[in-house]
N, C-alpha and C positions, 0 to 999 in steps of 0.2 A: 504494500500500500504506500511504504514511503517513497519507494522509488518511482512508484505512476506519479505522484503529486512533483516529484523532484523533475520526471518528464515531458510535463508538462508548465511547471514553473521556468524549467532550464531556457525555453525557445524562445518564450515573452521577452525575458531578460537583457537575451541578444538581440532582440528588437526593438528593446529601448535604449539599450546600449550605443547600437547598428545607429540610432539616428542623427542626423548633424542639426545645426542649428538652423537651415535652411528646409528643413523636416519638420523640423519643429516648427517653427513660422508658421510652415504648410498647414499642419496638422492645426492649430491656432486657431488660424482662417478661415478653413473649413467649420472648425466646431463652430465660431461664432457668426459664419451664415445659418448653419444649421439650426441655431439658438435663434435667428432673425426671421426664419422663413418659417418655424413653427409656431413662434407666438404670434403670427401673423395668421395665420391659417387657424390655431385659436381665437383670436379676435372674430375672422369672417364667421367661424360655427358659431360664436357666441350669440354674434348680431342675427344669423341666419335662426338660430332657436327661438330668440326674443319675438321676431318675424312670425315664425311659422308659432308658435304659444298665442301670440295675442290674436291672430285669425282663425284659431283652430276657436275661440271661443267666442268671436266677434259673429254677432246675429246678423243671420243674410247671405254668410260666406261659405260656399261649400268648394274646399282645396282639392279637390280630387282631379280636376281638370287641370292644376296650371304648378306649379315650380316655383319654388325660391331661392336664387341664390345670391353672395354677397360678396362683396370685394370692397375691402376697407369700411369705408360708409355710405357707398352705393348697392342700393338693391336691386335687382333685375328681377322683374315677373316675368314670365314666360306661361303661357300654353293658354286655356278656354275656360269662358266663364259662360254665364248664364244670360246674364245681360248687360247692360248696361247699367245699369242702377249698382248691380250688383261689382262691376269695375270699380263706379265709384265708390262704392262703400272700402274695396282693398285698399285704392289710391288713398284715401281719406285715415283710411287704419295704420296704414302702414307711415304715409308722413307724420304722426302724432309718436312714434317711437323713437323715444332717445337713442339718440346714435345715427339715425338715420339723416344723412343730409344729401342725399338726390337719388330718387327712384327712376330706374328705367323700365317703362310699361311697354312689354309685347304684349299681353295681353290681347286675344281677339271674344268676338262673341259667339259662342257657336252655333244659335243660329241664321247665322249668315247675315243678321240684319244690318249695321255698321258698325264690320269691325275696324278696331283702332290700332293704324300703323305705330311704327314705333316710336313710342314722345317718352319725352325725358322731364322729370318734373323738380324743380330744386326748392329745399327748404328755405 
């Protein structure tokens, strides 16, 4: 047993050893994009749950047709709604959520009445 733990300690060792400061650097750089590009991506699901939580309980709105997603503090709808009325109620929902500071509506209507190209609405 001592000797698995020693064969497997042994190779790490030389690999930290093995590296130069030019390695290191790298190695640096890397972690703290990687530290940059996850709290990032936590931030959008954060904003993205707040979204999808206050519609999933907002009267009038039925999410089964259309998508949420988020980039920084823009939110993008995408896919079909009921009506009209019922657009506005998401547009309306969704600008009233902290954090939100400019919605992009694909949204269309599905049936076929006038659907709404894509507009972008800023807080």
């Amino acid at each position: 047993m001592r000797i698995r733990g020693l064969c497997l300690l042994l190779p790490l060792c030389f690999l930290l050893w093995g590296c130069n400061d030019k390695d290191k650097k790298g190695l640096t750089e890397d972690a703290q994009k990687l530290a940059v590009t996850a709290g990032t991506a936590l931030k959008n699901a954060e904003l993205a749950g707040k979204v999808n939580g206050v519609l999933t309980v907002w009267k009038g709105v039925d999410m089964s047709g259309f998508q949420v997603q988020t980039e920084g503090s823009t939110v993008n709808l995408e896919g079909t709604v009921r009506d009209e009325a019922e657009r506005k109620r998401i547009l309306r929902a969704v600008n009233q959520i902290r954090g939100v500071e400019k919605v992009i509506d694909k949204l269309k209507i599905k049936e076929g009445a006038s659907s709404s190209e894509e507009k972008s609405s800023t807080r």
